[in-house]
C-alpha positions in Angstrom: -38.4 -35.0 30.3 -38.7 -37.1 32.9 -42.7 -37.5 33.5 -45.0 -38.1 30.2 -47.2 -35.3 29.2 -50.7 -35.7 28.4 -51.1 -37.5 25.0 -53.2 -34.1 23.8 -49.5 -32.3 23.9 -47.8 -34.5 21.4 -47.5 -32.4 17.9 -48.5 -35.2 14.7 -45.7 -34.7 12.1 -46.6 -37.0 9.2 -46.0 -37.7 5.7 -49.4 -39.8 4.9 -46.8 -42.8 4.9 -45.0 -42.7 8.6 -46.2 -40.6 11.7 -43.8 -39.7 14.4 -45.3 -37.8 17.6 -43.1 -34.8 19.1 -43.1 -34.6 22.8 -43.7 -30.7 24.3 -40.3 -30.2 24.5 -39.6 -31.0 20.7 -38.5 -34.8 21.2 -39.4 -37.4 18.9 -40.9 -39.7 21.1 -42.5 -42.6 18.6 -41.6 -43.1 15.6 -42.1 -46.9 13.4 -40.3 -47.2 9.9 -40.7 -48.2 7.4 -44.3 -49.0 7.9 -46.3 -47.9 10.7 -46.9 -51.6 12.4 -43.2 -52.1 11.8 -41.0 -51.9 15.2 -40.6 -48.6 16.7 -37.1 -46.9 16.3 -38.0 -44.1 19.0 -40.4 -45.5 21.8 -39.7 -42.8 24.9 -43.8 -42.1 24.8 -43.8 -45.8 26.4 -40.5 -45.3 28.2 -38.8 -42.9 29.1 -35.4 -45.8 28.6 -36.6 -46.4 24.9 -35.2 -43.5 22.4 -35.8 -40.6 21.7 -34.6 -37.8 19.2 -34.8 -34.0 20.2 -33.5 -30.7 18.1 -33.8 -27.9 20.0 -31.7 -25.4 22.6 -29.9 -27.5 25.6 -30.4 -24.6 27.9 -34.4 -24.7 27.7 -36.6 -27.6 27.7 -39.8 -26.0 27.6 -40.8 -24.1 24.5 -42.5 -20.5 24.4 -44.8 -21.5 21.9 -45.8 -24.4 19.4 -48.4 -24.1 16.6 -48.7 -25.8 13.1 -47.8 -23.7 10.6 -51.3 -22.7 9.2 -52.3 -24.8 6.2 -49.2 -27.3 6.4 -48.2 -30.5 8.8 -45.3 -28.0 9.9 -44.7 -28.1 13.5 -43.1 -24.9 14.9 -41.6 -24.6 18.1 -40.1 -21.6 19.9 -38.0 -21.9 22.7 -36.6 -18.2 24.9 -33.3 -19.5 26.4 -31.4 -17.1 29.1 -29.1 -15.5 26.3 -31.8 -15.5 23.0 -34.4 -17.4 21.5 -34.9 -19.8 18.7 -37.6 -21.2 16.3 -37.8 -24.5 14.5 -39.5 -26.4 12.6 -40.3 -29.7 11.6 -42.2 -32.0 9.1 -42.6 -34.9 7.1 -41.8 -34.9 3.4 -44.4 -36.0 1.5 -44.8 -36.9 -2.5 -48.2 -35.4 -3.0 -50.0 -38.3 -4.4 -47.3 -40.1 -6.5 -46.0 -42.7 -4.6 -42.0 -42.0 -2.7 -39.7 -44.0 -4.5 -37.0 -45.4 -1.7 -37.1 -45.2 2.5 -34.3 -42.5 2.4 -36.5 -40.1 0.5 -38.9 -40.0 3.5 -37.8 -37.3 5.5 -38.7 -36.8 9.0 -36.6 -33.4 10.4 -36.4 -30.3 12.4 -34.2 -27.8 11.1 -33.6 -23.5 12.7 -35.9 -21.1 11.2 -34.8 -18.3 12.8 -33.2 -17.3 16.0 -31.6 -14.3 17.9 -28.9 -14.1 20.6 -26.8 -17.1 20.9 -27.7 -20.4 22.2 -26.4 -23.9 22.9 -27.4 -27.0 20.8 
């Protein structure tokens, strides 16, 4: 993406703890660990030159369809590529209300939920 999107497009995937915002075409765009006012580790929402982290089909940048799944901080993303489609989704791990022990049990990830045809990563 070469252009930034209206800031009303960003999916919020957060674990209470850390916040990362996902770009239309299911980038991580911003992202600060371990503490929100910490420095960012994906900045492309300021610059395109800055980082940026994206799971999804390399033959389709714009997505068929995004929603939260209902209830949940899930963010799913569908994507129709010339020879299938995908869905995946993506989420923060969170602890419930007991404290997360270390940094590397905060997740932050996208992973396929389902998908049809076949499709380049």
């Amino acid at each position: 993406m070469t252009t930034f999107p209206p800031i009303a497009q960003y999916g919020l995937l957060s674990n209470c703890e850390q916040s990362c915002l996902v770009a239309p075409d299911g980038a991580v765009e911003w992202l600060c660990l371990p503490r929100p006012d910490s420095p960012s580790v994906f900045a492309a929402l300021l610059d395109r030159g800055a980082g940026t982290f994206r799971f999804g089909p390399s033959d389709a940048q714009v997505p068929q369809q995004r929603r939260y799944v209902p209830g949940t901080m899930v963010l799913e993303t569908t994507w129709q590529t010339p020879t299938g489609w995908m869905t995946g989704r993506g989420g923060r791990i969170t602890a419930g209300r007991r404290p997360i022990p270390a940094p590397s049990a905060r997740w932050c990830g996208s992973r396929p939920a389902s998908a049809a045809g076949s499709r380049s990563w």
